[in-house]
VMD Tcl script that draws the C-alpha trace (Angstrom):
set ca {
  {-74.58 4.94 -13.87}
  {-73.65 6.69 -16.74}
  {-72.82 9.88 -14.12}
  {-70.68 8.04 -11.99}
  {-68.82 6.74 -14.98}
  {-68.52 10.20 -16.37}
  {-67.42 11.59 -12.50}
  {-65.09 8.64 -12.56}
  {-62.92 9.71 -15.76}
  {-63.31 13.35 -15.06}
  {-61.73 12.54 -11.70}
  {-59.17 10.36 -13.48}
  {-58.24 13.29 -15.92}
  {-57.64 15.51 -13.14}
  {-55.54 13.23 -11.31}
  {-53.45 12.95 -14.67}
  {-53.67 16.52 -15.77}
  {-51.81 17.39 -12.30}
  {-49.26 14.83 -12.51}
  {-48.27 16.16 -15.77}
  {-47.99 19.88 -14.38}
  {-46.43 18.15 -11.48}
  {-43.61 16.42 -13.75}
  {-43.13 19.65 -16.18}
  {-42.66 22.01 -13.04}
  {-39.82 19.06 -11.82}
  {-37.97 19.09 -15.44}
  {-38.53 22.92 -15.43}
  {-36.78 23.28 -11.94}
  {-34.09 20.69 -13.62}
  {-33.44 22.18 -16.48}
  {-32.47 25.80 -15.14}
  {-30.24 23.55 -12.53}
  {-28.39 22.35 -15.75}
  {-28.65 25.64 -17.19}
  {-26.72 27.02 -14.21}
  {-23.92 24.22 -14.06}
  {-23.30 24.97 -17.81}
  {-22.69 28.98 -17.28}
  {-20.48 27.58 -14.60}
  {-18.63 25.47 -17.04}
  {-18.43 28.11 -19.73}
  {-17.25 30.91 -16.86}
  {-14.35 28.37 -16.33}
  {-13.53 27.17 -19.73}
  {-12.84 31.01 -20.39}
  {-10.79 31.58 -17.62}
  {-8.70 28.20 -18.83}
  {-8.56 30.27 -22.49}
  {-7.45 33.67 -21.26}
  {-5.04 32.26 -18.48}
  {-1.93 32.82 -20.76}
  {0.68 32.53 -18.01}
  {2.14 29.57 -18.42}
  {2.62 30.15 -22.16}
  {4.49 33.00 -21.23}
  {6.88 30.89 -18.99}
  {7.21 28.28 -21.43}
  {8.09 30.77 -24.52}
  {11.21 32.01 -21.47}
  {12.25 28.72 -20.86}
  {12.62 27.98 -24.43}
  {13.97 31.74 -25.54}
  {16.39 31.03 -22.34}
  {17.84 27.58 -23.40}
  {17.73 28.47 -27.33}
  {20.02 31.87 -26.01}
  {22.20 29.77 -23.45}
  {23.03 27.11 -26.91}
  {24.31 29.71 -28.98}
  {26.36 31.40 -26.59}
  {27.55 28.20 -25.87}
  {27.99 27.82 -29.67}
  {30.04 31.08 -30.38}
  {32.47 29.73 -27.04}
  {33.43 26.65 -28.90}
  {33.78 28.85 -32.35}
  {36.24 31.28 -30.29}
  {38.30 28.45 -28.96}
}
mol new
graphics top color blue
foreach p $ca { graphics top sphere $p radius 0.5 }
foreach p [lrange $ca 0 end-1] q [lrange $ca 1 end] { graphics top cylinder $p $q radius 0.2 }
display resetview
C-alpha cells in the first residue's frame, strides 16, 4: 500500500513538475514577444525624436510672417 501511495505522489510530482516547465517555457516565449514589440516601440519613438522636419517648417513660417510684419511696418513708417 504504502508503494502505491508513494508511486501515486511521485506520479503526481511529475505531472506538476512538467506543467511548471510547461508554463515557464509559455511566459519565456511571451516575454521575448514583448521584448520584441518594445525594440519596435523604441525604433519608432527615435525616429519621432530625430524627425526634425516639421520644426524646420514651422521656424519658416514664423521667420516668414515675423519678416512680412516688419516690412509691412517700415511701409506704414515711409508713408
Amino acid at each position: 500500500m504504502k508503494n502505491e501511495l508513494q508511486a501515486h505522489i511521485n506520479e503526481d510530482t511529475q505531472k506538476d513538475i512538467k506543467q511548471l516547465f510547461t508554463h515557464a517555457e509559455i511566459a519565456n516565449k511571451e516575454m521575448g514577444d514583448i521584448k520584441k514589440e518594445m525594440g519596435d516601440i523604441n525604433v519608432n519613438i527615435a525616429k519621432i525624436f530625430t524627425d526634425v522636419n516639421w520644426i524646420m517648417k514651422f521656424f519658416w513660417v514664423i521667420a516668414t510672417s515675423a519678416i512680412g510684419g516688419l516690412i509691412a511696418s517700415v511701409f506704414n513708417l515711409l508713408q
